[in-house]
TORLO-255562 format. One line per field, with one value per residue: residue number from 1; residue in one letter; x, y, z of N, C-alpha, C in turn. Coordinates in Angstrom, 1 decimal. Layout:
N
n = c(NUM / ...)
res = c(A / ...)
nc1 = c(X / ...)
nc2 = c(Y / ...)
nc3 = c(Z / ...)
cac1 = c(X / ...)
cac2 = c(Y / ...)
cac3 = c(Z / ...)
cc1 = c(X / ...)
cc2 = c(Y / ...)
cc3 = c(Z / ...)
***
This chain:
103
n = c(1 / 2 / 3 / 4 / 5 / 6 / 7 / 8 / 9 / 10 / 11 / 12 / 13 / 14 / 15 / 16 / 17 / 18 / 19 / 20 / 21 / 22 / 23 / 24 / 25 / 26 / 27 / 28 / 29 / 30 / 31 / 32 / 33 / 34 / 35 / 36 / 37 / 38 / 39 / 40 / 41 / 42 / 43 / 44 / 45 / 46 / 47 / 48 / 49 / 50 / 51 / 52 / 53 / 54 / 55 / 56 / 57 / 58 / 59 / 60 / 61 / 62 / 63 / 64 / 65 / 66 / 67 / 68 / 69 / 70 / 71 / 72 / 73 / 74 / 75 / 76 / 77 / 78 / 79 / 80 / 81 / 82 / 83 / 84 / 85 / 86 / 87 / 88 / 89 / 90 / 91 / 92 / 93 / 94 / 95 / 96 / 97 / 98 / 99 / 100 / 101 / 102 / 103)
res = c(X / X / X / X / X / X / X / X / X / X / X / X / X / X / X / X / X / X / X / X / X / X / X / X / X / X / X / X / X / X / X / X / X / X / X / X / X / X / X / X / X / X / X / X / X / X / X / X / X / X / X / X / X / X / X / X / X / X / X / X / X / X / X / X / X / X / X / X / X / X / X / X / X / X / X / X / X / X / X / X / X / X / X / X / X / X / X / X / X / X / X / X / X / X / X / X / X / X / X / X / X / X / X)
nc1 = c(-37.9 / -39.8 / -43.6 / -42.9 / -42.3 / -44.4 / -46.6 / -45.4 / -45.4 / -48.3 / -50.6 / -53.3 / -53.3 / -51.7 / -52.8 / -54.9 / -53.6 / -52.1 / -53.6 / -55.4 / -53.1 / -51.9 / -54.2 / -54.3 / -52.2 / -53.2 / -55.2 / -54.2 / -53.1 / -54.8 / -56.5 / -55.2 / -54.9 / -58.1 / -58.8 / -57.5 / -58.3 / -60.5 / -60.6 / -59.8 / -57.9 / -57.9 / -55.8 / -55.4 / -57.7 / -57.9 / -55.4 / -56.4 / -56.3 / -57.8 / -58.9 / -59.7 / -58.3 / -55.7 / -53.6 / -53.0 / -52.0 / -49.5 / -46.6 / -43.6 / -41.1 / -41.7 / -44.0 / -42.7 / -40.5 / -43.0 / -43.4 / -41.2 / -40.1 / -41.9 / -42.7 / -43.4 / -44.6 / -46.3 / -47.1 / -46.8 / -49.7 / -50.1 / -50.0 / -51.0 / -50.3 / -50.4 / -53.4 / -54.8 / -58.0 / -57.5 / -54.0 / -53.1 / -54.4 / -54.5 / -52.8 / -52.0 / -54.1 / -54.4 / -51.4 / -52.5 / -54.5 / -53.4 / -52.5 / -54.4 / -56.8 / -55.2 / -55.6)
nc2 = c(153.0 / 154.5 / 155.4 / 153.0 / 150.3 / 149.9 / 149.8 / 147.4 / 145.5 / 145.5 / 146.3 / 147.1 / 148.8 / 150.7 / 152.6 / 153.0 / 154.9 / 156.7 / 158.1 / 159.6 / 161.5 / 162.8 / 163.7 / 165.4 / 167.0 / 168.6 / 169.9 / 171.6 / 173.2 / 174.1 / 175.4 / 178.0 / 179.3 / 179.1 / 181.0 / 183.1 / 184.1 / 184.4 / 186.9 / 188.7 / 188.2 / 186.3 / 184.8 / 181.7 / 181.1 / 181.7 / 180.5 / 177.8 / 176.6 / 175.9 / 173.2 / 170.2 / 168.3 / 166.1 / 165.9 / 168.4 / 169.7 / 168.3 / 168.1 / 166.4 / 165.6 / 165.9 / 164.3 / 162.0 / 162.2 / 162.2 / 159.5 / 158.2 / 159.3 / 160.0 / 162.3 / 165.1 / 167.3 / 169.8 / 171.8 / 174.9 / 177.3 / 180.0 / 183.0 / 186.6 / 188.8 / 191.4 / 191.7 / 191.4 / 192.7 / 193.5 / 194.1 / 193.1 / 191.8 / 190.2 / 188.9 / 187.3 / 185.5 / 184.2 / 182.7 / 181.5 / 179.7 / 177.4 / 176.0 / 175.9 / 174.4 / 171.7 / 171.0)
nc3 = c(157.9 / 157.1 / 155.9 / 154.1 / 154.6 / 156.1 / 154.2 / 152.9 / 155.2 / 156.4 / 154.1 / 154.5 / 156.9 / 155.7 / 153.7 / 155.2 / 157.1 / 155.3 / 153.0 / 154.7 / 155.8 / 153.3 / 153.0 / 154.6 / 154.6 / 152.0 / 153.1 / 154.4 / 152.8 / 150.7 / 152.8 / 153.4 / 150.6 / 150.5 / 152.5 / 152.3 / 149.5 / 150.2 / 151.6 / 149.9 / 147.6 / 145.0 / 144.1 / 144.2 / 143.5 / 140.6 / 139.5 / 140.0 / 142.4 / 144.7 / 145.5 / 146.2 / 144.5 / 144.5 / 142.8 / 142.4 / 144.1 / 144.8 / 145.6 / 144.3 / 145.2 / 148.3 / 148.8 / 148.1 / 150.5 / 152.7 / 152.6 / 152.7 / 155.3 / 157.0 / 157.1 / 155.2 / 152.7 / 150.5 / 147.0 / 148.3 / 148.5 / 146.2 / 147.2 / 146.7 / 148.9 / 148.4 / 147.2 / 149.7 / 151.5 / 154.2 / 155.2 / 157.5 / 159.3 / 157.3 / 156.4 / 159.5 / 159.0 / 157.0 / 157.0 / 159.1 / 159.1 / 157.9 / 159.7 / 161.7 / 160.1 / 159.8 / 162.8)
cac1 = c(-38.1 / -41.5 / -44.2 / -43.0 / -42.4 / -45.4 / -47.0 / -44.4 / -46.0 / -49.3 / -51.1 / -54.7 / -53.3 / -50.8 / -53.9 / -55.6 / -52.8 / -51.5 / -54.8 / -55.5 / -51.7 / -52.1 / -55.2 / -53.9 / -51.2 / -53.8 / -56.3 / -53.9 / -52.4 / -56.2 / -57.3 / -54.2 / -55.6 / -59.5 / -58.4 / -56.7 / -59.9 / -62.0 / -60.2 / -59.3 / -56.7 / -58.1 / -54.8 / -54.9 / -58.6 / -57.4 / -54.6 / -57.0 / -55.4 / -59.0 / -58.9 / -59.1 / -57.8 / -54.3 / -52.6 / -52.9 / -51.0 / -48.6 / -44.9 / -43.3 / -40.2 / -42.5 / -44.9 / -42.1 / -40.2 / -43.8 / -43.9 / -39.7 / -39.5 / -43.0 / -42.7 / -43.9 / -45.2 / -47.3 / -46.6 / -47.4 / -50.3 / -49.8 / -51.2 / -50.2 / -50.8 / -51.0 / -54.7 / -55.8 / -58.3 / -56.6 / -52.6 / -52.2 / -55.3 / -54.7 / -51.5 / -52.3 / -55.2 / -53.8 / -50.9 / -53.0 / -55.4 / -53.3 / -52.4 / -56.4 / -57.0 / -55.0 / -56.1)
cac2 = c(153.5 / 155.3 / 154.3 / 152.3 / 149.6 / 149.9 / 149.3 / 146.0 / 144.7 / 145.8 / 147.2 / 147.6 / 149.6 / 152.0 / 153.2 / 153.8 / 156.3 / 157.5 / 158.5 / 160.9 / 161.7 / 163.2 / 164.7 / 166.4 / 168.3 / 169.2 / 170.4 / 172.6 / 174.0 / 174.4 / 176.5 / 178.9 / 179.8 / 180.2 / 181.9 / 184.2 / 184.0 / 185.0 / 188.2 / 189.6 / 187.5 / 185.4 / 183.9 / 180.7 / 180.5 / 182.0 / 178.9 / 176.2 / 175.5 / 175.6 / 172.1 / 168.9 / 167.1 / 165.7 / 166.4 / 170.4 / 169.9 / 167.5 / 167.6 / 165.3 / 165.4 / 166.3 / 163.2 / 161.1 / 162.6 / 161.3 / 158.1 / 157.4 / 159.3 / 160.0 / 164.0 / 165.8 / 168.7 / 170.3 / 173.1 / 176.2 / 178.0 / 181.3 / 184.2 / 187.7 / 189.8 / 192.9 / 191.8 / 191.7 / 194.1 / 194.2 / 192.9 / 193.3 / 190.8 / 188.6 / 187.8 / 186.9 / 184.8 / 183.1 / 182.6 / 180.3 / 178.7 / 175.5 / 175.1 / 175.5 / 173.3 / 170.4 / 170.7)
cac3 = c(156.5 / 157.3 / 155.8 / 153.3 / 155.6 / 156.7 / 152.9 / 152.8 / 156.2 / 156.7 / 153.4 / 154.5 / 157.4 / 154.9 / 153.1 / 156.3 / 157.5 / 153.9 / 152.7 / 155.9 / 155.7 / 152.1 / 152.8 / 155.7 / 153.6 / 151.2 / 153.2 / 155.2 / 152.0 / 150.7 / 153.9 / 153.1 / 149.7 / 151.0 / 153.4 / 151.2 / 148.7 / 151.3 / 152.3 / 148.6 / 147.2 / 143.7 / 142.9 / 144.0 / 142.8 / 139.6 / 138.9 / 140.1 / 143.4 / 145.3 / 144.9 / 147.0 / 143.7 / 144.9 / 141.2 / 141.7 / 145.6 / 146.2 / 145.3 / 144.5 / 146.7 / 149.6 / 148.6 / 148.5 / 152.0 / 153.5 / 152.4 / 153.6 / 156.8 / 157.8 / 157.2 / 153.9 / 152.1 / 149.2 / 146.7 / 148.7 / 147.4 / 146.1 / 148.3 / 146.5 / 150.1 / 148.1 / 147.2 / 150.7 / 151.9 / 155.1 / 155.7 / 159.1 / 159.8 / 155.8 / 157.1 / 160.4 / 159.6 / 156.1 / 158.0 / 160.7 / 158.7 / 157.6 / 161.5 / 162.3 / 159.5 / 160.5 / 164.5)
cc1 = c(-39.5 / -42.4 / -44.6 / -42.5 / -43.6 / -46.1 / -46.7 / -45.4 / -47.7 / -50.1 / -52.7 / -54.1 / -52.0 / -51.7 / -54.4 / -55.1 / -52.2 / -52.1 / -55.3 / -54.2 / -51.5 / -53.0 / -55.3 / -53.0 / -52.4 / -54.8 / -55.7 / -53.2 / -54.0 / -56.9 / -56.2 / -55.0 / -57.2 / -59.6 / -58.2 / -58.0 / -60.8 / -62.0 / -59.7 / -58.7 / -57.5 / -57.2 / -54.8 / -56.3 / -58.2 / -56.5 / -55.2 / -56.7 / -56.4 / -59.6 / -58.8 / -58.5 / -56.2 / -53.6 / -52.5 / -52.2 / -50.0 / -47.2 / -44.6 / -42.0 / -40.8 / -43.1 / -43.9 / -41.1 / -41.5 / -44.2 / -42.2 / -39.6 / -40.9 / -43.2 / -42.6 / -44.5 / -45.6 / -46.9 / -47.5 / -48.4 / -49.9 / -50.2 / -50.3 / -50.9 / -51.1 / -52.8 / -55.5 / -56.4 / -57.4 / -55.2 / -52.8 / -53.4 / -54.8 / -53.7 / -51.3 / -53.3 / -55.1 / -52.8 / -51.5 / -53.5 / -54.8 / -53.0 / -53.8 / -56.9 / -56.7 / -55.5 / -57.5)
cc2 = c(154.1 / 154.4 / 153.3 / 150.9 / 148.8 / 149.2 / 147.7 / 145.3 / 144.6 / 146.8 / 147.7 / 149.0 / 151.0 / 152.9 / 153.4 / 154.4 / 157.1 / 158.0 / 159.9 / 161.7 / 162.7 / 164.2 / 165.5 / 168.0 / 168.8 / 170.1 / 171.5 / 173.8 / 175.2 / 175.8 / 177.8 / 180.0 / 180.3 / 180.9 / 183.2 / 185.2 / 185.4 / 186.7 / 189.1 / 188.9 / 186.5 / 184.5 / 182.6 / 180.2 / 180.6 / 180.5 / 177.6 / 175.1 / 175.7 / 174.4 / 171.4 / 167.8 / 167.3 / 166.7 / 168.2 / 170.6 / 169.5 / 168.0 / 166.0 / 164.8 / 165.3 / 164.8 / 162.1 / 161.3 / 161.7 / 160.1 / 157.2 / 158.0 / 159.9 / 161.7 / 164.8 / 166.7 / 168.9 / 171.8 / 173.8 / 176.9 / 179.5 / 182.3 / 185.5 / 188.7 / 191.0 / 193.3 / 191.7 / 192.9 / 194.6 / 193.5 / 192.8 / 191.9 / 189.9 / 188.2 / 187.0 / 185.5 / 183.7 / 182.5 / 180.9 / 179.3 / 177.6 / 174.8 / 175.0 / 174.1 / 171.8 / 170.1 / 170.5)
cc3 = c(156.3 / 156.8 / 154.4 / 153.6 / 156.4 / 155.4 / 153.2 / 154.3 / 156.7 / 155.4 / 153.4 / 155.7 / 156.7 / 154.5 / 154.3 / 157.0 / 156.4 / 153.8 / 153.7 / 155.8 / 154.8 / 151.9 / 153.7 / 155.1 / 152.4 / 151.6 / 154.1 / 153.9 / 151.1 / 151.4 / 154.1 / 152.1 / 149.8 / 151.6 / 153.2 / 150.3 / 149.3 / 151.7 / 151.2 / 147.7 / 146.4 / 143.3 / 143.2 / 143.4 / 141.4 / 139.0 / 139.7 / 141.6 / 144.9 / 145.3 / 146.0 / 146.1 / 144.2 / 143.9 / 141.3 / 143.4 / 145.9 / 145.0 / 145.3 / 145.4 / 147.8 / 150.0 / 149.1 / 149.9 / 153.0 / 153.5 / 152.8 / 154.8 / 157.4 / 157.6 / 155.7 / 153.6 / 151.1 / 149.1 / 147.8 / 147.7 / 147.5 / 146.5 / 147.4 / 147.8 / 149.6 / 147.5 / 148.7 / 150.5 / 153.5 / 155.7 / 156.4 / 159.4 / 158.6 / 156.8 / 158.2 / 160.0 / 158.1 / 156.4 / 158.7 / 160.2 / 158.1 / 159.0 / 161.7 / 161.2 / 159.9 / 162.3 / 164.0)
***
């Protein structure tokens, strides 16, 4: 039952994989949007989602998927590509940045 099993048996060590867990999906969803930022693209600064506050990332389905089977996700931030300065590289490189993020 992932790691809500884990809570039930061991709750110092839940918080010490939840917590990183949580802030893994945020900070890869995060490095999407700067990424974006960085290269033309305002919109996810624009709606606030330049954010390490939880409340502006997580789903709730997603949240709850990572806490019963170990595997979860966060809204997608919003990239409009037509503000890049250049596609062929934004896309490529907002794209990468929630995989470089999490490694």
């Amino acid at each position: 039952m992932g790691l809500l099993n884990l809570l039930l048996s061991d709750p110092l060590t839940f918080v010490l994989v939840a917590l990183p867990l949580l802030y893994s999906i945020i900070i890869h969803e995060l490095a999407h949007g700067w990424v974006a930022y960085k290269m033309g693209d305002p919109t996810a600064k624009r709606l606030g989602r330049l954010s390490l506050n939880p409340l502006k990332h997580l789903d709730p389905i997603g949240t709850l998927m990572l806490f019963l089977v170990g595997f979860g996700w966060a809204k997608p931030v919003p990239v409009n590509f037509d503000n890049l300065r250049d596609l062929r590289k934004g896309l490529i490189f907002v794209s990468s940045a929630g995989i470089v993020a999490n490694m």
